[in-house]
N, C-alpha and C positions, 0 to 999 in steps of 0.2 A: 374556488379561484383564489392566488395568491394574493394577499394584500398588497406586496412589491410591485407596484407597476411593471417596471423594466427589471425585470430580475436580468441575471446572467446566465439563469440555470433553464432545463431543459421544461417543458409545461408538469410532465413526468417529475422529475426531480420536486419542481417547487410546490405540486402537489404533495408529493411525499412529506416535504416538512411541513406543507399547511398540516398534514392528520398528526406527524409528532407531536407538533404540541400540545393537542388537545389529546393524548394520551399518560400525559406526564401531570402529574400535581402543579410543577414547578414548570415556565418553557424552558427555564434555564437547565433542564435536565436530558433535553432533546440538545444538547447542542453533540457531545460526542457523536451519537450518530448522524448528526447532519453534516458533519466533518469529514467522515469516514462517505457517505454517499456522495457528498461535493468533491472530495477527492477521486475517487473514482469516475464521477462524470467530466471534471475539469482535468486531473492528471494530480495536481497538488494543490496546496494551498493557497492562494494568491492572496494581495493586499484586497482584489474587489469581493473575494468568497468571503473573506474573513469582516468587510464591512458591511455585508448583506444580510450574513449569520448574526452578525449580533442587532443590526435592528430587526431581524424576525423574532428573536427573541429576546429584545430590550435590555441591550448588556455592552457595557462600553466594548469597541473593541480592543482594549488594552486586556479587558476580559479573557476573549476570547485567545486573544496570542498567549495568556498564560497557559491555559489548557494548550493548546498548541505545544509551545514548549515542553510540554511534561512527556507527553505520548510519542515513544519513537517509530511509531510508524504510522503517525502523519506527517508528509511531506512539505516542504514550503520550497522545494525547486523540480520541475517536472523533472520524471522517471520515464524510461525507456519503455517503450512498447512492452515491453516485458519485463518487470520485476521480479529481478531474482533475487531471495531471502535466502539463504541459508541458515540451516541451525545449527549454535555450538552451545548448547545445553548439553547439560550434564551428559543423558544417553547420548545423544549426537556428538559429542565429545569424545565419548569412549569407544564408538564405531567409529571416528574418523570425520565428524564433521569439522576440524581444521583441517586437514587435509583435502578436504571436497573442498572449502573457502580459498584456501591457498591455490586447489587447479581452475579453482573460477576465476579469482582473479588475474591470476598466469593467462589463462585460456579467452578472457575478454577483457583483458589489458587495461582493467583498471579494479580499483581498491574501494573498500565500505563506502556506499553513499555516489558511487560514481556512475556513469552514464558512458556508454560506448560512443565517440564523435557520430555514428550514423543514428544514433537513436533508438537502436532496435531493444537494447540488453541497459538493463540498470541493476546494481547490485548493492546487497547489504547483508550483512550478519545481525541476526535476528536472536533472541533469546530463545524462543519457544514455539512452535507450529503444533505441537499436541503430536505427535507420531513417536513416540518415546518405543515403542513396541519396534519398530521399524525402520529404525536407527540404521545411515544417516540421512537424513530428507533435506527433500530445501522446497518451496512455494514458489512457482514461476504466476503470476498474477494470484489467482485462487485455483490454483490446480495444483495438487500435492503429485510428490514424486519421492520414494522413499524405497530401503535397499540400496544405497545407490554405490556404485563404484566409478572412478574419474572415469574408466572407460562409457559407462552410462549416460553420465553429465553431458562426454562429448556429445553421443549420440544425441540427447534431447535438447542441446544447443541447436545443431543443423536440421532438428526435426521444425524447431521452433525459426530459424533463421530463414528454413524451407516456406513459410509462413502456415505449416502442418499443425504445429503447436494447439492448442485450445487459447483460445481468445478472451478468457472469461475474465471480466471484470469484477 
């Protein structure tokens, strides 16, 4: 059982981080991935994730927002139902992932870091997804898609808008 009384997090979740810390030397070592799962169950960052995280594991939160800061892909403003990454790494570069970023942004009318007004589509240009072979990819939540051509993109736009998409968190 969590030491937090009132957490914010789900019994799941604050289970989770009770076992991180007792897996790590240091609790201050479990905070990345407590970040990355609070993320995922809240949407992003919040001021309450970020004061919870650091007294589970005994760290000012001024701490904690510096990690924060460093890592771009943790959030501190919620993302769209769907998070869209694209990748302009090197391989994705040379197949066209500017090009797939320029028809995402064209195609859901907004630019890195934005959020579509209905909430469905958040986008961002990402460094690296690992699909270097497969060139060009992009991450809608944790669901890779790769080959892609703008005609593709469209499609998995209205597959996902369809709410067909994979859901995975």
């Amino acid at each position: 059982m969590s030491e937090i009384a009132n957490t914010i997090f789900s019994p799941e979740t604050a289970a989770r981080f009770d076992h991180l810390v007792t897996i790590y030397p240091l609790k201050r070592s479990a905070l990345v991935p407590m970040l990355l799962y609070a993320q995922d169950e809240i949407g992003y960052i919040s001021d309450a994730v970020i004061a919870e995280i650091a007294e589970r594991i005994d760290l000012l939160e001024l701490d904690v927002r510096n990690v924060l800061s460093y890592y771009s892909m943790l959030r501190t403003k919620p993302a769209g139902k769907y998070n869209v990454q694209v990748c302009t790494n090197i391989s994705c570069m040379l197949r066209g992932g500017y090009e797939i970023l320029d028809h995402c942004k064209h195609k859901l009318g907004i630019g890195h870091k934005g959020t579509t007004p209905d909430g469905v589509f958040s986008l961002e240009e990402v460094e690296c997804i690992g699909a270097c072979c497969w060139a060009p990819a992009i991450q809608i939540n944790y669901d890779f898609h790769d080959d892609l051509t703008t005609e593709k993109v469209d499609v998995l736009f209205q597959i996902y808008r369809d709410g067909q998409g994979k859901d995975v968190k």
